[in-house]
Structures are given as C-alpha cells and as structure tokens.
C-alpha positions as CSV (number, residue, x, y, z in Angstrom):
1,X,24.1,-19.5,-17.9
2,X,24.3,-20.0,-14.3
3,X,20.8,-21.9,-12.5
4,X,21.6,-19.6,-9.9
5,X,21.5,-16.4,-12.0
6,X,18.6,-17.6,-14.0
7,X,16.6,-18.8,-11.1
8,X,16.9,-14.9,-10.2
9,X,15.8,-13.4,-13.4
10,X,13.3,-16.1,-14.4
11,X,10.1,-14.4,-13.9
12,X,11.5,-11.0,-15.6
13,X,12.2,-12.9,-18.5
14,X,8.9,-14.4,-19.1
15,X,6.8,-11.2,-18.5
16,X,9.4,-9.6,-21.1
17,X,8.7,-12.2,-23.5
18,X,5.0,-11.7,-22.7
19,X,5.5,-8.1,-23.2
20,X,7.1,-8.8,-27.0
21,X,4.2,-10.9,-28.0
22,X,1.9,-8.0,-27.0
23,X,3.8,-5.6,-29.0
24,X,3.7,-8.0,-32.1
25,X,-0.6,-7.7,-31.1
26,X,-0.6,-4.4,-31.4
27,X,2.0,-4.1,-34.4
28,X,-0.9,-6.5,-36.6
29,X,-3.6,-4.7,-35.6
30,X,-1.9,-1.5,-37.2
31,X,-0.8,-3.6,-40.3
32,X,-4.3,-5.1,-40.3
33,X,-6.3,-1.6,-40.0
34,X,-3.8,-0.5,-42.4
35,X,-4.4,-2.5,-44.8
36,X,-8.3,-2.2,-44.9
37,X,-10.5,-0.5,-47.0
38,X,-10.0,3.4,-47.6
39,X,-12.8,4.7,-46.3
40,X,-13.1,7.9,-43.7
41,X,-14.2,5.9,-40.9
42,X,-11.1,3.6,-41.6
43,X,-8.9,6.8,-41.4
44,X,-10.3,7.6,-37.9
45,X,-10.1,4.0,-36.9
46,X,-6.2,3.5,-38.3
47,X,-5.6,7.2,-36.6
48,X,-6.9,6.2,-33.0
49,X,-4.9,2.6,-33.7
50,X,-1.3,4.2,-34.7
51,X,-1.9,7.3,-31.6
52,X,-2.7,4.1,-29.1
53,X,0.2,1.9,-30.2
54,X,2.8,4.9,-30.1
55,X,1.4,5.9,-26.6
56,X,2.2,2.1,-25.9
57,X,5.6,2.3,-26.7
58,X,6.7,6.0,-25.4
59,X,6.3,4.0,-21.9
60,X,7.6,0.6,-22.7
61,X,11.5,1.3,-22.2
62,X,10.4,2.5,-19.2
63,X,8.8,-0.2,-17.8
64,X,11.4,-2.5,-18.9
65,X,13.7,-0.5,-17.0
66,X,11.4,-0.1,-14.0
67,X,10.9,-3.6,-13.8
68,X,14.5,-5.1,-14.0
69,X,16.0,-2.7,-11.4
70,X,13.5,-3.8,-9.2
71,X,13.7,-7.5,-9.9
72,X,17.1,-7.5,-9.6
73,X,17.4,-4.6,-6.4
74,X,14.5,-5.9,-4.8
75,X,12.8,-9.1,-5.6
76,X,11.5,-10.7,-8.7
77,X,8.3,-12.0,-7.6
78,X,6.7,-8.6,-6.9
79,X,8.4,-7.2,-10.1
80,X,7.2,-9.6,-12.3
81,X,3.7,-9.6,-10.9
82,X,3.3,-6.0,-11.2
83,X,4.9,-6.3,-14.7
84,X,2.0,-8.9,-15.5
85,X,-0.6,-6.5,-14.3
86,X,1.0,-3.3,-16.1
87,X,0.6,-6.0,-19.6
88,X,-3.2,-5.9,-18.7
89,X,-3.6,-2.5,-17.7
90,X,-1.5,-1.5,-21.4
91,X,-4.2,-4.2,-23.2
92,X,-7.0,-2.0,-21.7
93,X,-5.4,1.1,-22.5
94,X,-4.8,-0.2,-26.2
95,X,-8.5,-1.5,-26.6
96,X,-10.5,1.6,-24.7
97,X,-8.4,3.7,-27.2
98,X,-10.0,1.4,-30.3
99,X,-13.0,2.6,-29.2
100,X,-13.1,6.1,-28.0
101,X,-10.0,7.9,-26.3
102,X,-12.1,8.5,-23.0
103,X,-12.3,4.7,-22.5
104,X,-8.4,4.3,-22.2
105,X,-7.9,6.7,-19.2
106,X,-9.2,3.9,-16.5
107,X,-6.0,2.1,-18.2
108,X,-3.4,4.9,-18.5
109,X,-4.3,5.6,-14.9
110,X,-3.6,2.4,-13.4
111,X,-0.3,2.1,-15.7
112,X,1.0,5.0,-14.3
113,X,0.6,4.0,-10.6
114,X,2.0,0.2,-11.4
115,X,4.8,2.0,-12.9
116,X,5.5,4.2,-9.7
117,X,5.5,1.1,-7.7
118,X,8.2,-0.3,-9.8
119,X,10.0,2.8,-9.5
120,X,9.3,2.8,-5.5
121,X,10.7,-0.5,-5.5
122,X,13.8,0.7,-7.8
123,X,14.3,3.2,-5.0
124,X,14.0,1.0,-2.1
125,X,16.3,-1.5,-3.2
126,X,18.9,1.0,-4.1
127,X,18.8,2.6,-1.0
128,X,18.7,-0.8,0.6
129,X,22.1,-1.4,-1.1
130,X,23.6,1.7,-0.3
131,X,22.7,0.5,3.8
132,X,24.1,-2.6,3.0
133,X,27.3,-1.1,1.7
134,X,28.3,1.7,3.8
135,X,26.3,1.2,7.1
136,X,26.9,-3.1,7.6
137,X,22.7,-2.6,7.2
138,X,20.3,-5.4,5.5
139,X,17.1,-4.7,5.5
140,X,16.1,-6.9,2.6
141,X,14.2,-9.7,4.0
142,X,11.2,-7.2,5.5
143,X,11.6,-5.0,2.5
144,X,10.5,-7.7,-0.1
145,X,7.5,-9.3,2.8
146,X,6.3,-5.9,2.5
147,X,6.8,-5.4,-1.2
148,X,4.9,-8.7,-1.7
149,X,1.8,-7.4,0.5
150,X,2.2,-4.4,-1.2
151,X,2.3,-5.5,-4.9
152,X,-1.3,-7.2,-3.7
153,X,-2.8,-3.8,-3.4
154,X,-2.2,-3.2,-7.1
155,X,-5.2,-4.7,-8.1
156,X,-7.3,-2.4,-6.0
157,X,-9.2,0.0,-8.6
C-alpha cells in the first residue's frame, strides 16, 4: 500500500480496529452472562445484555460509514476523533443499559449527535467536491479549521 494513501486513512483504521475490540467486549459479556447460572435475575440481566449489544450494533454500520466518508471527504483528524468519542459514548450506552435502561439515554443521546456530525461532515465534503468539480471552487482548507474547532465542541454535555 501506498504511504501516501495510508498516511490518509491511518487514524480511520485504528479507531475501526478499536471499534472491533469493543465489539469482541461486548460479544463476551453476552457469552459470559450467558453462561451463568439460571436464575431469574440472570434472565433479566442476560435480557438487558443481548437488547444493549443489538442496540450497539443496529448503529455500527452506520457509523463506520459515517466516519469513512468523512475521513476521506473531509479530513481524518476530526473523523477519527469523533469516532473515538462515539466508542465512549457506545461504552456508556452499553454499561448504563447493564444497569437499568434509563441510565443508557445520557449515552444514546450523545451518540446520536456525534453521529450527525459525521454525517454533517459527510455532507460538507461532498458538497465541497461537487464546488471543486463543477465550479473551479476549493474550499477545503477552512472547511477542515472549522471542522477541527468544531469536532472540540463534541465533548460539551
């Protein structure tokens, strides 16, 4: 593989890698609650696991997704960052939903607005192509100083 390329893409690939750990962490803690005793309180506890790890994943292609585009449209840096925090905000999510179900909602909120800003990014660098293309436009360089001051506000509560 080209540096060049790779130099490009670095930061996506780690935070993807991180992102397959964490789905191997939530994976055993199924297998493990699964494979505990058989009481009711077990049932609950392997119920709110399972409902917690699927909620997980219904949104993981879509952050992958998210989070390329605007890696690669945009800038990495922000992408990855933002990536890094969504990984948090999704291990918050996972262990308030251990507990009870109305300790994960500080986490599925914040996921959901780290996953706009990808898509806003997505959407800016797009539309920063499409200038590029038809209109002799580039607009790049203050699009990513502002995306990197933005993707700072994301750890605002």
């Amino acid at each position: 593989m080209d540096a060049a390329v790779l130099e490009n893409i670095f930061l996506l690939v780690l935070v993807t890698l991180l992102s397959v750990v964490q789905n191997a962490f939530f994976a055993l803690k199924v297998e493990k609650e699964c494979t505990g005793s058989n009481s009711k309180q077990h049932s609950a506890a392997f119920e709110r696991l399972s409902c917690a790890t699927r909620n997980c994943m219904d949104t993981y292609p879509t952050f992958l997704a998210v989070m390329w585009c605007a890696g690669i449209c945009l800038s990495q840096a922000p992408a990855a960052f933002a990536g890094v925090i969504y990984l948090v905000v999704r291990q918050k999510y996972f262990v308030g939903y251990m507990g009870q179900t109305c300790q994960s909602i500080p986490g599925f909120l914040f996921g959901k607005r780290v996953l706009f800003f990808l898509s806003l990014m997505c959407i800016v660098g797009i539309i920063n192509y499409l200038l590029l293309s038809y209109a002799g436009e580039d607009y790049r360089d203050p699009i990513q100083t502002i995306m990197k001051a933005a993707s700072t506000l994301l750890l605002l509560p």
